[in-house]
C-alpha positions as CSV (number, residue, x, y, z in Angstrom):
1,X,60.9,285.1,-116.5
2,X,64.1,284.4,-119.0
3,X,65.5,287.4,-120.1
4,X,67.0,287.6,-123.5
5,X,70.4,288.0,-123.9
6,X,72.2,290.9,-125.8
7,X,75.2,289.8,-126.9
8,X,77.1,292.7,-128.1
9,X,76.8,294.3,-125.0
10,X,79.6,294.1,-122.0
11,X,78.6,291.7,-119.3
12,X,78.1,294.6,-116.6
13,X,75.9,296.3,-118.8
14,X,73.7,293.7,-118.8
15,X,70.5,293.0,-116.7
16,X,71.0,291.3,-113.4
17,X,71.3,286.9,-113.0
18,X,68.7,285.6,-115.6
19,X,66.2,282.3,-114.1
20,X,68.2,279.4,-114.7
21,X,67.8,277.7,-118.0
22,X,66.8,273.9,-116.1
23,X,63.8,275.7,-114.7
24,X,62.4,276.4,-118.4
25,X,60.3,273.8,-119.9
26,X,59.5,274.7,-123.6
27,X,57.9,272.3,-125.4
28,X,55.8,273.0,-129.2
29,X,53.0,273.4,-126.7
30,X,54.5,276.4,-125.1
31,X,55.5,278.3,-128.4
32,X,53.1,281.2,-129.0
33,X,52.7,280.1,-133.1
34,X,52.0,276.2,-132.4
35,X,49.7,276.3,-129.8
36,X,47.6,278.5,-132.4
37,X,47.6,281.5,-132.0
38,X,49.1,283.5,-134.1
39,X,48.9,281.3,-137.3
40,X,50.7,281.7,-140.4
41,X,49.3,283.1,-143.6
42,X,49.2,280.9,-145.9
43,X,49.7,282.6,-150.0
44,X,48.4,280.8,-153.7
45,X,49.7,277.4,-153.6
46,X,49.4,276.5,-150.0
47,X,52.8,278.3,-149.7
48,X,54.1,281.0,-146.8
49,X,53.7,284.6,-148.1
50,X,57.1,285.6,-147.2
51,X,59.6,283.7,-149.3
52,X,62.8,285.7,-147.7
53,X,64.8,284.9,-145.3
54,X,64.5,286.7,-142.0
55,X,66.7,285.2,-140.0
56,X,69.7,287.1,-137.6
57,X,73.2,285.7,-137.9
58,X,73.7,283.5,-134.9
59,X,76.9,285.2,-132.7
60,X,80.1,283.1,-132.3
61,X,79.2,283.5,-128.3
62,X,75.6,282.3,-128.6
63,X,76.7,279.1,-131.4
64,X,79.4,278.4,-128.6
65,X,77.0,278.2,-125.9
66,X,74.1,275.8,-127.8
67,X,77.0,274.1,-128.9
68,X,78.2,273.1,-125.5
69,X,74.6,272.5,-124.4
70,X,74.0,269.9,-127.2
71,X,77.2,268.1,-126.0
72,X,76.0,266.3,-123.0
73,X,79.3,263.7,-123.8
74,X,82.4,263.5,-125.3
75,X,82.4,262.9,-129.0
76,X,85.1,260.6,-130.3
77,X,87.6,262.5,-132.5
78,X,89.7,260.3,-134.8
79,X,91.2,263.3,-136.3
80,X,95.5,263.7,-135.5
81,X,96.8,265.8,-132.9
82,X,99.6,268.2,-134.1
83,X,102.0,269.5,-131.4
84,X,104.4,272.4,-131.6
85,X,106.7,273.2,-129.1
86,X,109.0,276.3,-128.9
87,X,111.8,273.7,-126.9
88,X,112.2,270.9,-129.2
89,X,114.5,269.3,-125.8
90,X,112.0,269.1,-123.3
91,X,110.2,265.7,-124.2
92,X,106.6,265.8,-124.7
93,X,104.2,262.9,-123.1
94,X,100.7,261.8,-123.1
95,X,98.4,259.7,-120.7
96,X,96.0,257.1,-121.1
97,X,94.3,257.3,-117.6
98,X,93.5,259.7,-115.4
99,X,95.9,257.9,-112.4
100,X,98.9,258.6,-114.5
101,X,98.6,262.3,-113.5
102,X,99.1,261.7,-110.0
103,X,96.3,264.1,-109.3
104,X,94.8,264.6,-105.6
105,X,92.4,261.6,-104.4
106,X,89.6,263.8,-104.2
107,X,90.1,265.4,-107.8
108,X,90.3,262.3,-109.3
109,X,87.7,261.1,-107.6
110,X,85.5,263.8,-109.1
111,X,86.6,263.4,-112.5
112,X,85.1,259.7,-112.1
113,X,82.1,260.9,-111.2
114,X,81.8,263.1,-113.8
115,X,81.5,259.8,-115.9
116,X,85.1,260.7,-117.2
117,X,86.7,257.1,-117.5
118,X,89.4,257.7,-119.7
119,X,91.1,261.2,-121.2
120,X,89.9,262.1,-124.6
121,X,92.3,262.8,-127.1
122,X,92.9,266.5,-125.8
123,X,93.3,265.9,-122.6
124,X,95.9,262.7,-122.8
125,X,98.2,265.1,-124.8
126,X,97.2,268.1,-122.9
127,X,96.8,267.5,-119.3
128,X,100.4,265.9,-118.5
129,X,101.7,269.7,-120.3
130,X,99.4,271.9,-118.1
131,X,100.1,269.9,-115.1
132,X,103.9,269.7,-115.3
133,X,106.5,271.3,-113.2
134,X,107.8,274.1,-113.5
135,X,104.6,274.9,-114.8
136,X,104.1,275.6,-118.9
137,X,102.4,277.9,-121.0
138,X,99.8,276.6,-123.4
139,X,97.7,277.5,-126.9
140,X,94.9,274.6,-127.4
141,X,92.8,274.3,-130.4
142,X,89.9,271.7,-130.2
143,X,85.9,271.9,-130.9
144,X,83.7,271.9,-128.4
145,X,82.4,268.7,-127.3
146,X,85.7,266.8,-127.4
147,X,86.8,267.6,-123.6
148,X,89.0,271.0,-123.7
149,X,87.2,272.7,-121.1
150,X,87.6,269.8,-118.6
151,X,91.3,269.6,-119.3
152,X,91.9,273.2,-118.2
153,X,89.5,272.8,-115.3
154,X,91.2,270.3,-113.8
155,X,94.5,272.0,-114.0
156,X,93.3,275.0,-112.4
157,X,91.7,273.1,-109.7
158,X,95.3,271.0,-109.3
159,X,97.0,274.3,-109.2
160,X,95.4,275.8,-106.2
161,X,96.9,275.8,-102.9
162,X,93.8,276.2,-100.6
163,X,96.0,277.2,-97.4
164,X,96.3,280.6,-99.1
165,X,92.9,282.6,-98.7
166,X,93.4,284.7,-102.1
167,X,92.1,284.4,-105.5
168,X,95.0,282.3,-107.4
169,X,93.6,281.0,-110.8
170,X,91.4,283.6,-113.1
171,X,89.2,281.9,-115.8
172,X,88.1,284.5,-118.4
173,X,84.8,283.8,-120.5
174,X,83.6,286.0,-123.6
175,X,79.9,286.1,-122.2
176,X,77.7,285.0,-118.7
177,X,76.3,281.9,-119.9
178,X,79.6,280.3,-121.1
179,X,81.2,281.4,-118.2
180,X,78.6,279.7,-116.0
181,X,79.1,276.6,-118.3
182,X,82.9,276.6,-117.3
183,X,81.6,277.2,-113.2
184,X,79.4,274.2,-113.5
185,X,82.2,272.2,-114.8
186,X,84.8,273.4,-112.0
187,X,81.8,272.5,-109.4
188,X,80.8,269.3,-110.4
189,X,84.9,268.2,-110.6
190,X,85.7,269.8,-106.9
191,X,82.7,268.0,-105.3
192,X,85.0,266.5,-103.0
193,X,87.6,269.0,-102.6
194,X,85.6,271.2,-99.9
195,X,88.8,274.1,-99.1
196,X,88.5,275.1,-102.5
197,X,86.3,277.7,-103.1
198,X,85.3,279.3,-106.5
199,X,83.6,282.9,-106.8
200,X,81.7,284.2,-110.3
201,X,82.5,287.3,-111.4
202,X,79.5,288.1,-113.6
203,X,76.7,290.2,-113.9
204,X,74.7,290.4,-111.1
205,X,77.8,289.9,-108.7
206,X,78.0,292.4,-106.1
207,X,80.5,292.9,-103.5
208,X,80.5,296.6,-101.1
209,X,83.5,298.4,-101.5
210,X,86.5,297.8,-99.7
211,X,86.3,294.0,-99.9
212,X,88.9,291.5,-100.1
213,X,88.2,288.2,-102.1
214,X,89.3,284.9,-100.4
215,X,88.1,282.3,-103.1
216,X,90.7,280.6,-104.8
217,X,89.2,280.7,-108.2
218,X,87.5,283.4,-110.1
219,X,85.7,282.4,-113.6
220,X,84.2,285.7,-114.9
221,X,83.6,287.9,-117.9
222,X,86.2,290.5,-119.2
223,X,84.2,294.0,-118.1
224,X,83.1,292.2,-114.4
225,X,87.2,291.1,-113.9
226,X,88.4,294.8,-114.5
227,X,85.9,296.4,-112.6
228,X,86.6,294.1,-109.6
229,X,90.7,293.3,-110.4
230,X,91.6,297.0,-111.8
231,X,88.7,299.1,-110.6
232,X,88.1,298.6,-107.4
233,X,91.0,295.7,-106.1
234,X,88.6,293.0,-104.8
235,X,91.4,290.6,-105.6
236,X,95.2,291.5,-106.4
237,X,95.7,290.3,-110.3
238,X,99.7,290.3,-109.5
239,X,99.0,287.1,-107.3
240,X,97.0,285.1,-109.7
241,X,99.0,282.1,-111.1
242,X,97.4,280.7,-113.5
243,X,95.2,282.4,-116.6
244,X,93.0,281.0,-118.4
245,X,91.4,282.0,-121.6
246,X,88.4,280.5,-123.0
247,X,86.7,280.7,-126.0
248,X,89.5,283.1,-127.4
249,X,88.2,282.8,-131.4
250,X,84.8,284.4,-129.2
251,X,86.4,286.7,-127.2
252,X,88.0,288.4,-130.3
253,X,84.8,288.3,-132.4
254,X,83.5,290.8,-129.6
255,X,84.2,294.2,-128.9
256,X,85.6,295.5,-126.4
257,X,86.7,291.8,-124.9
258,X,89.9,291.7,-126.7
259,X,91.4,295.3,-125.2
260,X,89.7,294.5,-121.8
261,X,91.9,291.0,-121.5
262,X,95.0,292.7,-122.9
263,X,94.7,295.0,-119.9
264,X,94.1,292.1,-117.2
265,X,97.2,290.2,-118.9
266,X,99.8,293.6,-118.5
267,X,98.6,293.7,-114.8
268,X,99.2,289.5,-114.1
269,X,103.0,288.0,-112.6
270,X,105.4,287.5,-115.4
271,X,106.0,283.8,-114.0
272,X,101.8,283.4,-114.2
273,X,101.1,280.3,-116.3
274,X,99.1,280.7,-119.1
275,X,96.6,278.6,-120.9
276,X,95.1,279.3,-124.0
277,X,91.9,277.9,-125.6
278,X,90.0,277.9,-129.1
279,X,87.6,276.3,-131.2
280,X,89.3,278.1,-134.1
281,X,92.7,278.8,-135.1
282,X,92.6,281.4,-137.4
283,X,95.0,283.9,-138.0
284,X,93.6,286.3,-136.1
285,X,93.2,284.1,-133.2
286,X,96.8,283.2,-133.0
287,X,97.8,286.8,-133.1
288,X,95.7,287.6,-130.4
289,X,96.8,284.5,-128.3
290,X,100.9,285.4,-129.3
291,X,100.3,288.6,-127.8
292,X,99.1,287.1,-124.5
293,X,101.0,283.8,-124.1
294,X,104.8,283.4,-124.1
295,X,106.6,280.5,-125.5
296,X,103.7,278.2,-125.5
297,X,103.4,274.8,-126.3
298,X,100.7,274.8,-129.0
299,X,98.5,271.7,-129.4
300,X,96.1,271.5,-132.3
301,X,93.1,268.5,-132.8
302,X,92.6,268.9,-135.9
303,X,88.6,269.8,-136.8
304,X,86.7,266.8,-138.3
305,X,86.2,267.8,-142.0
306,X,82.4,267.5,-142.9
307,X,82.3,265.7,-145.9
308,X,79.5,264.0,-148.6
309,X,81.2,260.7,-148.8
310,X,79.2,258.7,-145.8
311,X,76.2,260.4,-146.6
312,X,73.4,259.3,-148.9
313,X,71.6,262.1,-151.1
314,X,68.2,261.8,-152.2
315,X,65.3,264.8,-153.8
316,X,61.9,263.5,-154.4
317,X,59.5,265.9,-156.7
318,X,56.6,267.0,-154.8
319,X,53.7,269.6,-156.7
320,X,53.0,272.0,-153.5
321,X,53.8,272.1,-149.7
322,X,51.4,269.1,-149.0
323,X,52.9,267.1,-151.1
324,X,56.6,267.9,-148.8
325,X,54.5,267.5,-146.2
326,X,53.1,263.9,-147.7
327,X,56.5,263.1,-148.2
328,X,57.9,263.8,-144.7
329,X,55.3,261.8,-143.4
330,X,56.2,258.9,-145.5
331,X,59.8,258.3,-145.2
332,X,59.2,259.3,-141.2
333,X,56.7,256.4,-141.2
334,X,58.9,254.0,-142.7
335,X,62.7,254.7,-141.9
336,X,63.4,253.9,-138.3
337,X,65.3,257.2,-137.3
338,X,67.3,258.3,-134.8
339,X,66.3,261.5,-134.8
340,X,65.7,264.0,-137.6
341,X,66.2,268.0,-138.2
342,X,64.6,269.5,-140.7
343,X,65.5,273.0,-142.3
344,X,63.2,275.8,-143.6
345,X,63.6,278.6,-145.2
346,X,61.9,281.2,-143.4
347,X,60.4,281.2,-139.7
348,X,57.0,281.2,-141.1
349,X,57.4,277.8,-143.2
350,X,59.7,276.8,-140.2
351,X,56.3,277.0,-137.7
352,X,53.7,275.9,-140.4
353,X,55.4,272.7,-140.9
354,X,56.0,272.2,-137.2
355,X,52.3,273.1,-135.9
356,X,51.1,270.8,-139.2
357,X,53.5,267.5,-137.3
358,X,52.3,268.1,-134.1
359,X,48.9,268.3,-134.8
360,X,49.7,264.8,-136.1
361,X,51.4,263.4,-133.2
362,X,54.8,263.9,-133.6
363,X,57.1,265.2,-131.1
364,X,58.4,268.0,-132.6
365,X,60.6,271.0,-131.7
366,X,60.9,274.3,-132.9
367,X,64.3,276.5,-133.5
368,X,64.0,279.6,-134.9
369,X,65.5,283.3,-134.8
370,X,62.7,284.9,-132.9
371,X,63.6,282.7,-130.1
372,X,65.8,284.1,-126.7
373,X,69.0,282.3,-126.0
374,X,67.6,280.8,-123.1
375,X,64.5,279.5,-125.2
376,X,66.5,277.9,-127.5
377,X,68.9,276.4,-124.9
378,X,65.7,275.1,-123.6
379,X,64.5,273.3,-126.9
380,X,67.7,272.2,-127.7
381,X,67.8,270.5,-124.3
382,X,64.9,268.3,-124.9
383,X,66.1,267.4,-128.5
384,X,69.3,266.1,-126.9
385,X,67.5,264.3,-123.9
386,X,65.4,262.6,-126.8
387,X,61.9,264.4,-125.5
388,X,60.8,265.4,-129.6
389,X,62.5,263.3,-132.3
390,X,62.2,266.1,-134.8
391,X,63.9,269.1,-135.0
392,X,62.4,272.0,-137.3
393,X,64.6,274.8,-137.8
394,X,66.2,277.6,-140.7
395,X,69.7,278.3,-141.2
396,X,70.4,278.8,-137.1
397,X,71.5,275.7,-136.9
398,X,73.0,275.4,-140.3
399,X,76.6,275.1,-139.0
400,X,78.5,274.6,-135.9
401,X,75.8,272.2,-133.7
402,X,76.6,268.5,-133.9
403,X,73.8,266.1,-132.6
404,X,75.5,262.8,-132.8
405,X,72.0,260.8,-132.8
406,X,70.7,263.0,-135.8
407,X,70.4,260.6,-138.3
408,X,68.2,261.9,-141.3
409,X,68.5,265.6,-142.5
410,X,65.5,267.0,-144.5
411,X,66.0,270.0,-146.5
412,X,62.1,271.2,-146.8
413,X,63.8,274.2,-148.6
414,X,67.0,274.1,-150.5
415,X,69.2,276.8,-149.1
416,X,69.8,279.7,-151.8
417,X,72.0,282.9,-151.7
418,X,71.1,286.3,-152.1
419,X,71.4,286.1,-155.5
420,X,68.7,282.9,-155.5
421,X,71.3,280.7,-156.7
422,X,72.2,277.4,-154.2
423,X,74.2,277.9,-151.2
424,X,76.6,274.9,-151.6
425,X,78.2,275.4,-148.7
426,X,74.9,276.1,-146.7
427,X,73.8,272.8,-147.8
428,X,77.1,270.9,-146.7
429,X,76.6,272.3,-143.6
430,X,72.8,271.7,-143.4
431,X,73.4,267.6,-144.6
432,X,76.8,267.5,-142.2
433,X,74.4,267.3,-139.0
434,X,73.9,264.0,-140.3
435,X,76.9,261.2,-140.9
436,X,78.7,262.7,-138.3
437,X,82.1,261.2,-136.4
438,X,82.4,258.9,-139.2
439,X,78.7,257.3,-139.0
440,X,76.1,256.9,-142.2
441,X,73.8,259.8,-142.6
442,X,70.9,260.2,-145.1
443,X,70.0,263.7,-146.5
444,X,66.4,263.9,-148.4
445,X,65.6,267.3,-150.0
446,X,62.2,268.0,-151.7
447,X,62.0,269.9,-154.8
448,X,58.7,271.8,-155.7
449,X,59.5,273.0,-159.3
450,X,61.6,273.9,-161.8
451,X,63.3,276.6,-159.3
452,X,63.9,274.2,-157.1
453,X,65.0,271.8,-159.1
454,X,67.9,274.0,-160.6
455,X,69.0,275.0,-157.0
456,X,69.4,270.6,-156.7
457,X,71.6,270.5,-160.2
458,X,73.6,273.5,-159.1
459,X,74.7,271.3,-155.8
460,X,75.3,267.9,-158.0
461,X,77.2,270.3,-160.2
462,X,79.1,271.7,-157.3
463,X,80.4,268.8,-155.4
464,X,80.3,266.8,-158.7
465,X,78.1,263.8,-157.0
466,X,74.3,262.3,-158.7
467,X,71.7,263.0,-156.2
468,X,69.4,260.0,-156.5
469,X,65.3,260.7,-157.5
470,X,63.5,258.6,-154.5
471,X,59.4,257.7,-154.8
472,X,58.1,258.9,-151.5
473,X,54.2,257.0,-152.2
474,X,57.2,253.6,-153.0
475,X,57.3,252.0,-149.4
476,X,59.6,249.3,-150.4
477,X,61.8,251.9,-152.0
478,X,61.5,254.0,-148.8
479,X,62.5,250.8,-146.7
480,X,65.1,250.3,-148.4
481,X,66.9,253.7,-146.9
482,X,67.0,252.3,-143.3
483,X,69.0,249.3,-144.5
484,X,71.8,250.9,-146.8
């Protein structure tokens, strides 16, 4: 059985090795609410009862994690690379294939069959920096998704020298899951390098006392590394020589993390190279990263700005939730799509709508708050394998989780504030799931009233661009969408 994951809590702390999320199969079937039982109550007017919003914030660890699960690929970034060096003599260089590294035969022969047939943007400016002698420090700023954590697993694995039985490269991760991420990664890429050897240190790792670790490479989780580095001296930390910090804007969000890695870095070589990486680059971050890497070179891809400008805005006026529902089923009917998320408001409407679709046929998936990590890892594996078409969810997914094949967003509530006015920058995020990397998105929202219908002026007002009226029961209209 999956265990749910606290996040706040240190990774020791935590319960022992959760089932692997490949062995869960959740499908709208499997959900306790669309298989019918319980169902929703359903108020005057056909709508939900509960018209608040009860969803949790999602953690910076947790949209990490579905983010990296959701990228199966590398997603092209057209976006500059800015480079900063603190020695403006020592020439910079980049590589347009993998050869040009000079790696081993049997590394590179793992990154090609990883389906990795040329370096993505980070990792042409990157790699030829974390690879060169005498080796150099690094601070790396790029999303997830656009090859970061390939780059620094391939430089640890090139750094190893296998006919030394001692951990030499440590790989910190904010939480178990991403650093299990990073292990499959390493895994995959040394499938053909057999002397090197890699060893978890994460909850539900145990080693007796008085043990001496002969694995090259340990990827692990701040509390597990202290315990088995300063605690109890599995490994010697003053003969690791290469760090490597992941997920750093994640790590700081989280308590505790940030003084535990300060207190593995005092104890590491002085000559140990360091390598840095972030999906963020706030101020914050960079403190915490200048107080942990020296002289760095500092590469930043800059983030892909979600914009309105390749996206086409529609609202069609609908009397009740039937007629949403009438309208959904319409434009599905008649727009060939990709696929399709749409949001809700609350987990109730969220479920109503999604037991209502599959009733009809549709494959639909559900993503909501009062689902575990490993659930939600589950459903969002079968939306990005293509398994449901439809993606119903509330404002979990509102930011952060890029589906390149999402094609139509529907926003079956408008997203509002505490104050009931229109989140404006809820709904870019909601409509920037669509028209991602540069391609043409469509965005429909349906408006039940005169509440509604100020919530859709207030965005038109706000971004200052006309929302066009569409006629949902107008097929040719309708058809016309799937050709702009």
């Amino acid at each position: 059985m999956a265990a749910s994951v606290d996040w706040a809590s240190s990774a020791e702390e935590q319960e022992k090795l959760i089932t692997k999320v490949d062995n869960i199969n959740l499908t709208t079937n499997d959900h306790p609410i669309l298989n019918g039982s319980p169902k929703t109550e359903v108020g005057a007017g056909g709508l939900p009862e509960d018209k608040t919003t009860d969803e949790a914030p999602v953690s910076p660890a947790e949209r990490s994690l579905l983010q990296k699960i959701i990228r199966r690929g590398l997603v092209e970034n057209k976006n500059d690379i800015e480079v900063q060096r603190r020695d403006p003599s020592s020439p910079l260089f980049s590589i347009k294939s993998f050869e040009a590294l000079h790696l081993q035969p049997q590394l590179l022969k793992g990154v090609y069959a990883m389906g990795f047939n040329a370096p993505s943007k980070i990792q042409e400016t990157a790699l030829p920096t974390l690879l060169a002698d005498p080796p150099q420090n690094m601070i790396a700023q790029s999303q997830s998704g656009t090859g970061k954590t390939a780059a620094f697993v391939l430089a640890m694995l090139s750094r190893v020298d296998t006919k030394k039985d001692y951990p030499q490269v440590l790989c910190l991760s904010p939480t178990y899951e991403l650093a299990i991420q990073t292990g499959e990664v390493a895994a995959k890429m040394a499938q053909f390098c057999p002397d090197i050897k890699i060893r978890f240190a994460v909850r539900g790792e145990e080693i007796p006392r008085g043990t001496k670790l002969k694995e090259h490479i340990i990827i692990g989780t701040p509390g597990k590394v202290v315990d088995w580095g300063v605690k109890y001296r599995f490994f010697d930390l003053g003969k690791i020589s290469v760090f490597v910090l992941d997920e750093a804007d994640v790590m700081i969000a989280m308590q505790g993390h940030q003084d535990q890695s300060f207190r593995i870095h005092k104890l590491l070589p002085r000559n140990c190279q360091m390598m840095f990486f972030s999906a963020t680059y706030e101020e914050d971050v960079m403190e915490f990263a200048e107080g942990i890497v020296s002289d760095p070179v500092i590469i930043r891809l800059r983030r892909e700005e979600e914009s309105l400008h390749n996206i086409k805005q529609y609202y069609v006026m609908c009397r009740n939730l039937d007629e949403k529902y009438t309208a959904i089923a319409n434009i599905y009917g008649v727009v060939t799509i990709g696929q399709a998320m749409i949001f809700c408001h609350t987990r109730k409407t969220a479920s109503w709508l999604a037991e209502k679709m599959s009733r009809d046929g549709h494959a639909v998936a559900l993503l909501s708050g009062d689902l575990t990590v490993d659930q939600r890892i589950a459903v969002l594996d079968r939306f990005r394998d293509g398994k449901e078409k439809v993606l119903i969810t509330t404002n979990v997914l509102a930011r952060g989780i890029d589906v390149e094949q999402v094609t139509i967003v529907v926003n079956f509530d408008l997203p509002v504030d505490v104050t009931r006015n229109a989140d404006c920058e809820t709904y870019l995020h909601r409509i920037g799931r669509t028209g991602r990397f540069g391609k043409a998105g469509l965005a429909i929202n349906l408006v039940d009233g005169p509440e509604s219908l100020t919530l859709l002026r207030q965005v038109e007002e706000h971004f200052g661009k006309k929302i066009q009226q569409l006629d949902a029961e107008d097929v040719d209209e309708i058809e016309k969408l799937g050709q702009e």
